[in-house]
N, C-alpha and C positions, 0 to 999 in steps of 0.2 A: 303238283307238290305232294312229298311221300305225307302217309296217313302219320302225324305223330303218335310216339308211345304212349297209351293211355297211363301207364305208370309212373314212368319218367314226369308225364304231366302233372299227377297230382305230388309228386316227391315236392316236383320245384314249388308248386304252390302251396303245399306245408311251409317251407321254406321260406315264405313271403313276408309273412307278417306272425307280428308274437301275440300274446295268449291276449293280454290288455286290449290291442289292437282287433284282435279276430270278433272277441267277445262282443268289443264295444261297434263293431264293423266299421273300423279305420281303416284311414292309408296308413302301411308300415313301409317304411324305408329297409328295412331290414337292419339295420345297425345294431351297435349293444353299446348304451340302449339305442333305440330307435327315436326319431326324431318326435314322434306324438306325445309315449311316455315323459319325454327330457322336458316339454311343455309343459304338459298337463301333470308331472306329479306320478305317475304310475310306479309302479315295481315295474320293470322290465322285464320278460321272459321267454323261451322257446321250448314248448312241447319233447322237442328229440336233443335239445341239452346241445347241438351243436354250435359251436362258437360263433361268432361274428365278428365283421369288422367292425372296429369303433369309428363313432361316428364324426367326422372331424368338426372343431366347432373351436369356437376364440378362447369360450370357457371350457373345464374339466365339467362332467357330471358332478363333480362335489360341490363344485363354486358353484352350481348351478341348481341346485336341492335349496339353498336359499329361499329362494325367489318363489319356492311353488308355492309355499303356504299362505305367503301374499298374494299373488296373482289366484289362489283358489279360493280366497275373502272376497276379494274385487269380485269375482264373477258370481259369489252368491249373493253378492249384495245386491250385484246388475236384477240376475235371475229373480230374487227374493224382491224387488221393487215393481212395481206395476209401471209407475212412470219411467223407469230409466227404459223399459221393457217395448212399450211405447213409441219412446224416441227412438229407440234403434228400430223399429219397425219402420217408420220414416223415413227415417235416413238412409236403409235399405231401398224404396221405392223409390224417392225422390229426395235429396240432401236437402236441396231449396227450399222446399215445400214440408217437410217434417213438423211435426208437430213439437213445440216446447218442450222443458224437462219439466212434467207438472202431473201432478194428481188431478186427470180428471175424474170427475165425477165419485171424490172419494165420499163424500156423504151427501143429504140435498141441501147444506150448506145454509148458510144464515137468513134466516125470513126476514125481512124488511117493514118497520112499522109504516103507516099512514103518517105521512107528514103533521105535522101542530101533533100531535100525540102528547106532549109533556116531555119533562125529562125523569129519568131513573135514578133511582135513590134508594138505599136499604132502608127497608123500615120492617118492626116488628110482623112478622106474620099473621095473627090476630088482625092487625088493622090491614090488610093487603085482602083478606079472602073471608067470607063467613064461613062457619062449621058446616054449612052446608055444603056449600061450594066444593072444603075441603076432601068432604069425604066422597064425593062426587069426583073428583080428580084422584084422589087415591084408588077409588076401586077400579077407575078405568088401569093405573098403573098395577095391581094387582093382577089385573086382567091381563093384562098385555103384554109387559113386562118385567114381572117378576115371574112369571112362569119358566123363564128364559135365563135371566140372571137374578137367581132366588137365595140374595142373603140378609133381607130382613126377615127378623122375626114377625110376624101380621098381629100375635097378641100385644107383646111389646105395645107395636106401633099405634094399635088402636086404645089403648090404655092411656100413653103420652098425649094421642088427638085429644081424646077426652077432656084430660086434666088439663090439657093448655090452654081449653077455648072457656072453660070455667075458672079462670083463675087469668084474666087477659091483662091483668096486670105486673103480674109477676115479670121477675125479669129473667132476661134472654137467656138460654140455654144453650147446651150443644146439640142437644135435640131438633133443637127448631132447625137447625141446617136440616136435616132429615127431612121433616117435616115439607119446608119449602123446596127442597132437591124433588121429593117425589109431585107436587105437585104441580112442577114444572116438565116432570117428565109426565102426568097425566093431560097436562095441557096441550105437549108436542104432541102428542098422541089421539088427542079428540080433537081439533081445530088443525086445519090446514094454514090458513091465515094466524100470524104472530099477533098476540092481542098485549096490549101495556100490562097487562098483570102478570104473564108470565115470565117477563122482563125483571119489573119486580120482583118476584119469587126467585128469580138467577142471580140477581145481585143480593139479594137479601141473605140466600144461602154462602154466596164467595165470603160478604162482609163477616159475617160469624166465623167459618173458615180461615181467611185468614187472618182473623182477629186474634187466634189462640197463639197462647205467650211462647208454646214450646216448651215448657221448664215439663220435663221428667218425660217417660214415655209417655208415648200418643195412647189415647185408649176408644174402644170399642168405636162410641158416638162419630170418634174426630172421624176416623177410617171410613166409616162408612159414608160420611156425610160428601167426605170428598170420594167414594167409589161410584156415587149418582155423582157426580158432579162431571166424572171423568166420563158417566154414558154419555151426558147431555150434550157434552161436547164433543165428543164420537160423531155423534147426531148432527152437530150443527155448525162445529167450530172448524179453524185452519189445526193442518195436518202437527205444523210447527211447535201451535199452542197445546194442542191435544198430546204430545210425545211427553211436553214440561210437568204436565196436570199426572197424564200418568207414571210418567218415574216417580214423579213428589209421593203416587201412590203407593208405590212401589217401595221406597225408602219410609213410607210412614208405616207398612203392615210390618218391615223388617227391625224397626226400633222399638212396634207395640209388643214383637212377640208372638203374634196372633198366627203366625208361620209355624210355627211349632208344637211338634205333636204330645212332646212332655215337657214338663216345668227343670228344664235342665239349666244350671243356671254357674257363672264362673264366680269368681273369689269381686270381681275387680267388675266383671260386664254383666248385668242383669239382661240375662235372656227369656225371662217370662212375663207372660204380659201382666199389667199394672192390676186388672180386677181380673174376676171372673167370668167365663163368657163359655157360650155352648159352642162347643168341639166343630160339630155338623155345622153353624154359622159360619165359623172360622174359615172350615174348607170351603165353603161356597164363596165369603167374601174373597182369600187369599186367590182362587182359582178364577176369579172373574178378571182380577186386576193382571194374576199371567197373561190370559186372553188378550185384555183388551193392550196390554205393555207389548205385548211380544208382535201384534200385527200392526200395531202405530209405530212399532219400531222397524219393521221389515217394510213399511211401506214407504219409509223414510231414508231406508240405509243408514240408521243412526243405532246407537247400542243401546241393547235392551238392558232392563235389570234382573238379575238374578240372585238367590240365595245357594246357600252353602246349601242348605237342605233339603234342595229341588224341590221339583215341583209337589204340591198337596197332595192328599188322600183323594180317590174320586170323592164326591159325597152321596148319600144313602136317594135312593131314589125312593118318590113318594107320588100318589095319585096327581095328574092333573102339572106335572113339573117336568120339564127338559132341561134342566138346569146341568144332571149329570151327561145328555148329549153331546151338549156343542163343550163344557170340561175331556171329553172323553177324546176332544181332538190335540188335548193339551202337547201328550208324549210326542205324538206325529211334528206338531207345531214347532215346538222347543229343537227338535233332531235338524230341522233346516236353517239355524243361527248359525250362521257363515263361520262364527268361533269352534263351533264344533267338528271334527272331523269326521267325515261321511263319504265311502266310497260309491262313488256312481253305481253300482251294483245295488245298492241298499233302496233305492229310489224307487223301482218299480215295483217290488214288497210292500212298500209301505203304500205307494200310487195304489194300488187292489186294494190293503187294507182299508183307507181309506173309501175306496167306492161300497165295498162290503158291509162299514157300518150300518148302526142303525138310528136314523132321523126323520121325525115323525112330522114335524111343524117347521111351517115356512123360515122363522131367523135361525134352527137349527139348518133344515137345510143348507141353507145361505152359508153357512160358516164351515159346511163339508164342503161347499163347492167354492169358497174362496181359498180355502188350505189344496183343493184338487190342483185349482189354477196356478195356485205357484209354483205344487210339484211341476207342472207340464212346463211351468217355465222355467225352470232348472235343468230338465230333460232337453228345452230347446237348447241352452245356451252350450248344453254338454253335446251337442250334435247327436242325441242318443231316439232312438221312434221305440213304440210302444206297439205291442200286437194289435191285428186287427180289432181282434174280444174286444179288449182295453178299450180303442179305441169307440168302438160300438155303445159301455159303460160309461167313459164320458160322456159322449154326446144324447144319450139317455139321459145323465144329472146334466147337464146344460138344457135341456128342454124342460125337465122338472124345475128347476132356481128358474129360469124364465117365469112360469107358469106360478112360483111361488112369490116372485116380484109383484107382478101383478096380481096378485090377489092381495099383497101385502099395501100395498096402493090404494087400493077400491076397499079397503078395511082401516085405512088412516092408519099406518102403521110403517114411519117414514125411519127404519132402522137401518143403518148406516150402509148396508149391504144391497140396498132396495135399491141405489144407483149403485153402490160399487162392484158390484158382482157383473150385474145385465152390461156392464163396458168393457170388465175384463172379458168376459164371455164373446162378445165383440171381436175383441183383441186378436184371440187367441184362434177364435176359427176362423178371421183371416191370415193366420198363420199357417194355420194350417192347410190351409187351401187344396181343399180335396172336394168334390161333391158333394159329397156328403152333410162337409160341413159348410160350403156355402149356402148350402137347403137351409139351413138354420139361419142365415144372417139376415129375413127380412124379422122371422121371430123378436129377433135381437136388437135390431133396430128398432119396431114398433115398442118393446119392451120400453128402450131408453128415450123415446120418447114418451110412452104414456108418465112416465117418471117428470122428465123437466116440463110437459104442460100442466100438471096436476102441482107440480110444487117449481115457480118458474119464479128460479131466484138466479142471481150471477153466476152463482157453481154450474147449475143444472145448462145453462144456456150455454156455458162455455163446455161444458162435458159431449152439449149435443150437436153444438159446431165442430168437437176434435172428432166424433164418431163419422159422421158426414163428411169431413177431411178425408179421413184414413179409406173409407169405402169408395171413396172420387180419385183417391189416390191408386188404391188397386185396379180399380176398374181404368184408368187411364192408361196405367202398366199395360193392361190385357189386351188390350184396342193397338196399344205399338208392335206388341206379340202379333196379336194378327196378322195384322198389317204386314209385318216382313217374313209371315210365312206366305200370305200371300203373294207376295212379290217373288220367293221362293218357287212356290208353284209356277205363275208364269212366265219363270226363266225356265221352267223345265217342262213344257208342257207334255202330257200323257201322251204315249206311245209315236213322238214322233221324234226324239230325238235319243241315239244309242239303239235304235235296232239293228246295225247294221253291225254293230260292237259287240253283238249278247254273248253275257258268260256261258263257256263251255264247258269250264272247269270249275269244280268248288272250290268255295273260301276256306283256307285251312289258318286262321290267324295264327302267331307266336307267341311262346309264352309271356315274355314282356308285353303282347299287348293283352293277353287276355289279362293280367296283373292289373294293367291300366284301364281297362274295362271294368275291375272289379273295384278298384281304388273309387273310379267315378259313379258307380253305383251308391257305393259306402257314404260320397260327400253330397250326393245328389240326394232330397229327400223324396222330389219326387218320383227316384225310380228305386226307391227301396222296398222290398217286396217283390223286386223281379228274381226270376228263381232264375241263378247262370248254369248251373250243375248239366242242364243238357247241352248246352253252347258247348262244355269241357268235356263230353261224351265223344269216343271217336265218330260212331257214326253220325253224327251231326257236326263234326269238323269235313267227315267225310262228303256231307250232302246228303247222306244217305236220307231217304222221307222226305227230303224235298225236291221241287219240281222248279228247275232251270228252264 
């Protein structure tokens, strides 16, 4: 066969695929538009401006521009969902056998009292805990997590202890939600085991909460009381209940005002908040409730809330606080709500951004490396791979979030990320499935189990049953792989069958297949990174270098 023209070769392969396609390493049809673009939404394009044929199809490209901005919703919600993320993993390896459409392991889920305990009842704070007690549970909560999510004031706070446990008759406040909100998150935080009082203290905190009439804006107290309210349940509650708690959050910072950076205000709508209140508090509280709204909503595929006035100020950073960290991932966060429009190009700028921050303390970490996780799952469902660097930098913060799970474990410090990060983590480097990153999956496994035997509630058990699924599941794939390459093999044993056939001549393939050769690289992830450029050299069409 004649040597082809190397020229000739690379023209028609310009000619193959357009700019969308080349960039994103698709198959292009060649058409105008091409069939990937008409899918997925693209601009259409071709380098040398040469026409094409259109591509025939039942709809026009215009009836069919419709469609894309729905079908680009649907696949961020899939992407942006750990559970839908999940399921289709399953159903990829085995349909039968797939795991549910469920959040596992999204918190360590509800502790369970000792039977005969009593039952739960609101009652005033004062008579639930002594002053001792109390401020023995708030410092742990200062300790622990306020450094993280820092929007109470600690003078304030200590000033109200005070006067409340001296005056224990007085009546009920909006304070005491406060008051009991944190010392139920001191109590999640120092006892592994759920004890009757901290039950207490969560009902005691709701009833105040929603006792209040509503009449006129929400002020300071109310917000806050229900922005513990929304951790606790982060921590401990269903995905469902937790989405309701924080939009109510979400709609109560937006009626107080406390969203706003000046006292701007209409003829007819009061836009500023009801009292007075520090600037720096504002932003820390409106910026926790983004957080916590915008990832209980992408884990849910439900709509988040948003203001007209996006997202807050950072707020002032101070000794001893990460509060402005895990805020700092707000902008990145907000850019992947399916409502906004986002060109697949923009993903892997922000994927580096993101690895290149800076995160000092383990539920910071945790929350760089839960916003990583969804980038990558965005990235899968857009069929789009990441360089090797990249790849090196994740699985770097996936050994760090391991390493910071468990330490968050062995320091009683069961924040919402402590299981859900170590199963995404899981997830994803069986997706990935390279070396590299199965080296990391016993890491990952021991992780999500030191998780559910340290706190071995209903969530946890079922989190570590669907991780043990999914790793029986690929591993059983791998064994039928085997298996029929073995059988491969002994239909063809070495050197005794075709010697008598050997090529004399080199393979010179044609351009349609080299095309198709390139198509299958582009859809295959495992053979991406293969360099074809010398396959399309003449002297390697030619044989030339190698030995027949």
């Amino acid at each position: 066969m004649p040597e082809p023209d190397n020229h000739l070769l690379k023209r028609k392969r310009a000619r193959v695929a357009c700019e969308p396609c080349r960039q994103r390493k698709r198959k292009c049809n060649g058409a105008t538009p091409c069939a990937t673009c008409t899918d997925w939404g693209y601009t259409c394009h071709y380098t040398d401006q040469t026409p094409r044929r259109r591509h025939p199809s039942h709809s026009s490209p215009a009836t069919a521009k419709p469609s894309s901005p729905a079908a680009g919703i649907a696949r961020s919600l899939e992407a942006n969902s750990a559970a839908a993320f999940v399921r289709k993993m399953g159903l990829k390896v085995d349909p039968a056998k797939a795991p549910k459409l469920a959040l596992f392991g999204w918190n360590i889920g509800a502790r369970q009292l000792p039977s005969g305990m009593g039952t739960i009842s609101a009652r005033p704070i004062v008579d639930l805990i002594s002053l001792a007690d109390m401020k023995r549970l708030a410092g742990v909560y200062f300790d622990k997590i306020d450094p993280c999510y820092g929007f109470i004031d600690r003078r304030i706070f200590d000033d109200h202890l005070e006067t409340r446990w001296q005056s224990p008759l007085s009546s009920i406040s909006m304070y005491d939600s406060i008051l009991a909100g944190v010392a139920a998150l001191g109590s999640l935080f120092s006892q592994r085991s759920m004890s009757i009082t901290e039950l207490h203290l969560v009902e005691s905190a709701r009833s105040i909460l929603d006792g209040h009439d509503g009449s006129g804006p929400p002020f300071l107290e109310l917000v806050t009381g229900w922005a513990l309210r929304v951790v606790y349940m982060r921590m401990t509650a269903a995905p469902h209940a937790t989405w309701i708690a924080s939009s109510t959050l979400m709609h109560l910072i937006e009626a107080s005002g406390l969203h706003l950076e000046s006292s701007i205000s209409y003829d007819t709508v009061p836009l500023r908040p009801a009292t007075q209140h520090d600037p720096e508090i504002s932003r820390r509280l409106v910026g926790v409730a983004h957080h916590l709204n915008i990832w209980t909503s992408f884990d849910l595929g439900l709509s988040r809330v948003s203001f007209r006035t996006g997202l807050p100020l950072p707020p002032a950073s101070k000794p001893g606080d990460y509060t402005p960290e895990v805020l700092s991932l707000l902008p990145a966060s907000a850019c992947l709500d399916p409502e906004i429009s986002q060109t697949d190009s923009d993903l892997e700028p922000t994927l580096t951004k993101v690895l290149h921050g800076t995160h000092t303390q383990p539920p910071s970490v945790m929350a760089q490396t839960n916003l990583v996780l969804c980038i990558l799952r965005r990235l899968r469902i857009l069929n789009l791979s990441i360089t090797p660097q990249i790849t090196d930098q994740v699985l770097a913060l996936f050994g760090k979030a391991l390493s910071c799970a468990r330490t968050m474990v062995t320091d009683c410090c069961p924040w919402h990320q402590v299981a859900n990060v170590p199963m995404q983590i899981l997830y994803v480097l069986l997706e990935m499935d390279t070396r590299a990153s199965l080296a990391m999956l016993p890491e990952a496994m021991q992780t999500v189990t030191l998780v559910a035997s340290t706190y071995d509630t209903a969530t946890m058990r079922e989190a570590y049953s669907t991780a043990r699924l999914l790793v029986s599941l690929y591993q059983q794939r791998r064994s039928e792989d085997t298996r029929v390459l073995a059988e491969v093999l002994n239909l063809a044993p070495g050197g005794q069958v075709g010697e008598a056939s050997a090529v004399t001549e080199p393979f010179s393939p044609r351009v349609e297949e080299l095309s198709w050769l390139e198509g299958l690289v582009a859809e295959m992830p495992s053979l991406q990174g293969i360099e074809l450029e010398p396959w399309l050299q003449g002297e390697v069409l030619a044989g030339e270098g190698w030995e027949c």
